[in-house]
N, C-alpha and C positions, 0 to 999 in steps of 0.2 A: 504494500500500500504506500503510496507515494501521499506524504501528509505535510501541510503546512499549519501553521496556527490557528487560522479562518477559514481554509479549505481541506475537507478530507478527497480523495480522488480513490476509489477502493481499488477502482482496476483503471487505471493508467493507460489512455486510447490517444498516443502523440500522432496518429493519424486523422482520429475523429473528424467528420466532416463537422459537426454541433456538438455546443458543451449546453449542457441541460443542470443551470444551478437551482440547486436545491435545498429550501430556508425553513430550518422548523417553529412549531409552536413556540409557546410560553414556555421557557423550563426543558424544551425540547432539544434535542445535540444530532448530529449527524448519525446517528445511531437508527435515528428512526427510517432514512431513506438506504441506507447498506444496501437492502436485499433488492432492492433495484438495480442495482448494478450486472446483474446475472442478470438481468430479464430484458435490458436492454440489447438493443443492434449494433454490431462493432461499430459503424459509424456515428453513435452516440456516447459520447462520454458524458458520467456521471461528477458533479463538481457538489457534496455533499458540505454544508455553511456549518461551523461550529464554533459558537461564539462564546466569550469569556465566560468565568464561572462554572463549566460542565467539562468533562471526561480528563483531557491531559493540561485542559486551560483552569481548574479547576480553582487554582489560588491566585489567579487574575483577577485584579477587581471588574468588579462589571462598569458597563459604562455611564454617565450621571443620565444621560437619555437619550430618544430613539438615533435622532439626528448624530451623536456621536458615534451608536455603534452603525449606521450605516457607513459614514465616514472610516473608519476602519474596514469594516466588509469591504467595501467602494476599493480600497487601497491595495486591497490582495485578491479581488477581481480584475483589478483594468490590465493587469499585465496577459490576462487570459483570454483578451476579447479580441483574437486578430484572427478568428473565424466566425461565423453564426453561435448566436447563443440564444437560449430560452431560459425562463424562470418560474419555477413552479414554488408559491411560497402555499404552506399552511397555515390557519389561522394568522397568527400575529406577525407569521412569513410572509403573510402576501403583504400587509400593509409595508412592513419590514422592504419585500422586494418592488414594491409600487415606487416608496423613498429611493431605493438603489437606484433605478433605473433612471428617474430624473436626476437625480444627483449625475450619477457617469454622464451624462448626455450633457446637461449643462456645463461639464469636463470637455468638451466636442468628441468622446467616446461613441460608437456605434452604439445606436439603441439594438434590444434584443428581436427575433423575430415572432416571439410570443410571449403574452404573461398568461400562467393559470394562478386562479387566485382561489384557493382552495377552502372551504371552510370560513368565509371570512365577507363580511359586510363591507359593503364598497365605501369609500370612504363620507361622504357625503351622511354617511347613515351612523358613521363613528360615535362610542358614546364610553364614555371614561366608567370609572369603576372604582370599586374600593376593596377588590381583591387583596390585594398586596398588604392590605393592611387587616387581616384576620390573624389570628394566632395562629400557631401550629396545626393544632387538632383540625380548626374549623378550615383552614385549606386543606391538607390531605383530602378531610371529607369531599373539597370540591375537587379535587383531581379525580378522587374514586369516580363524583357520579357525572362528571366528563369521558371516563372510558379509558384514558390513552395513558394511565400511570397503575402497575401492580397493585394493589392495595397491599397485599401479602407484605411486598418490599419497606412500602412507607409506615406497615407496623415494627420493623426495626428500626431501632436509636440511631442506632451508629451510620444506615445507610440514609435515613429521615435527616438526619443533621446537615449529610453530604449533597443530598438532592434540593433540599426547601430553599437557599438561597439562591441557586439561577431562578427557581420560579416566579420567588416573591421580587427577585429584580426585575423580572422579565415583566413580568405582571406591573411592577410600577411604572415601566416603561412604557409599557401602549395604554394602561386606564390614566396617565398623564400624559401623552402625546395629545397634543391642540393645534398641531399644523395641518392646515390642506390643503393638498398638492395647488400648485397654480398650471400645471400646464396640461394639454390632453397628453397620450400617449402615443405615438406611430407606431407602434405594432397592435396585431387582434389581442383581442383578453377572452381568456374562457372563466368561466366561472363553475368552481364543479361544486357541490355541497351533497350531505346527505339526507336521504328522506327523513330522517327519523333523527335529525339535528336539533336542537331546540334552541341550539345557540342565535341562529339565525332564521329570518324566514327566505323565503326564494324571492318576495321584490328587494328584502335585502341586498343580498346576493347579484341580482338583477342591475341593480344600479349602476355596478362595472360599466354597462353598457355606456353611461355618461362620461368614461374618461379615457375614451378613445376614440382617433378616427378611422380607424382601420379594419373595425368589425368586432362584433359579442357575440358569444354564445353559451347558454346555462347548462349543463348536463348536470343530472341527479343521478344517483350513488344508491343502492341499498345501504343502509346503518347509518348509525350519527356521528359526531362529532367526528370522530377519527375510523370514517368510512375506509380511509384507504391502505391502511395496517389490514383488514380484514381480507381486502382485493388487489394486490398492490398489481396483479397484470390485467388487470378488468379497467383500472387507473390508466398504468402504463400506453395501453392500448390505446385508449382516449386521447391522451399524451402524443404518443406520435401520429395519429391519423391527423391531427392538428398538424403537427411539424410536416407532415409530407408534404413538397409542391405536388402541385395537380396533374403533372405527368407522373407524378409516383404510385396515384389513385385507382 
């Protein structure tokens, strides 16, 4: 595995025609996108984000807010961008990769040739939060009945201690972010969510449509929140029929 601070690469494609980055949740690490790296097409490279506070960045501080650690990501993407890229963020990824994407471009960086925006309300619909500031007990609770965290796991001390503060930072980051975006975006945006998501609804969801001029489209997911740990080639696949040009169809 070829690994940097802010990007993991599981399988290393220096021929890949597309890098396909990939931004997790709240509390989330590259961990969660791995098994997509096998399910992928050799001319796809997986560029997996893994930001301060979690796996080998672990006694990094995290950053004061969103716009910082974009700035960062930002720093150890743009060296990557001298082929096609797309970005698939999850929840608080996509807002996460919505930021990246203007930021490099306002850099005069290539925009990407698609954004999915996974899990996550367009921003116009953004609404802050007071997650981050529940105690211990009472967030786990809310990881449990989110789906995408062991419970089993966050019933140990020792591993609860190690996981709780990327979350609680992460979470202060986006139910404190009050920027939004000024500019539209040049590539399509998909928006994919799951039925049985409670986080959002599908005009939520739907609103993407307002921050691009180069085309929306909504796909729905069996399962909630963290639809796509459940399906990750039923995802995948959605994923590249998107990326194919129309001679590839």
């Amino acid at each position: 595995m070829t690994t940097t601070r802010w990007l993991r690469r599981p399988q290393p494609r220096p021929a890949a025609a597309l890098r396909l980055l990939c931004l997790p949740h709240a509390g989330g690490s590259a961990g969660l996108y791995r098994p997509w790296a096998a399910l992928l097409p050799p001319d796809v490279e997986l560029l997996a984000a893994c930001p301060p506070g979690r796996a080998d960045r672990l006694h990094e501080p995290l950053p004061d807010d969103l716009p910082t650690l974009v700035a960062g990501l930002a720093a150890a993407v743009a060296p990557l961008l001298d082929r096609p890229w797309a970005v698939f963020g999850h929840s608080m990824g996509a807002t996460v990769g919505h930021e990246l994407i203007l930021h490099l471009m306002r850099r005069g960086h290539r925009p990407p040739v698609h954004l999915f925006a996974s899990a996550r309300e367009a921003p116009q619909f953004h609404h802050g939060g007071t997650v981050h500031l529940l105690d211990d007990d009472a967030l786990c609770a809310e990881l449990t009945r989110l789906g995408g965290t062991n419970a089993d796991l966050l019933a140990i001390p020792e591993l609860r201690a190690l996981a709780l503060p990327a979350v609680r930072g992460d979470y202060r980051l986006i139910e404190t972010y009050t920027n939004l975006p000024r500019a539209q975006l040049p590539c399509p945006v998909a928006a994919f969510i799951g039925t049985d998501d409670h986080e959002l609804t599908p005009e939520e969801a739907a609103g993407w449509a307002d921050w691009t001029d180069a085309g929306f489209e909504l796909q729905s997911f069996p399962g909630g929140h963290f639809y796509l740990s459940d399906q990750p080639a039923a995802v995948i696949s959605a994923v590249l029929d998107r990326l194919r040009t129309p001679a590839d169809r």
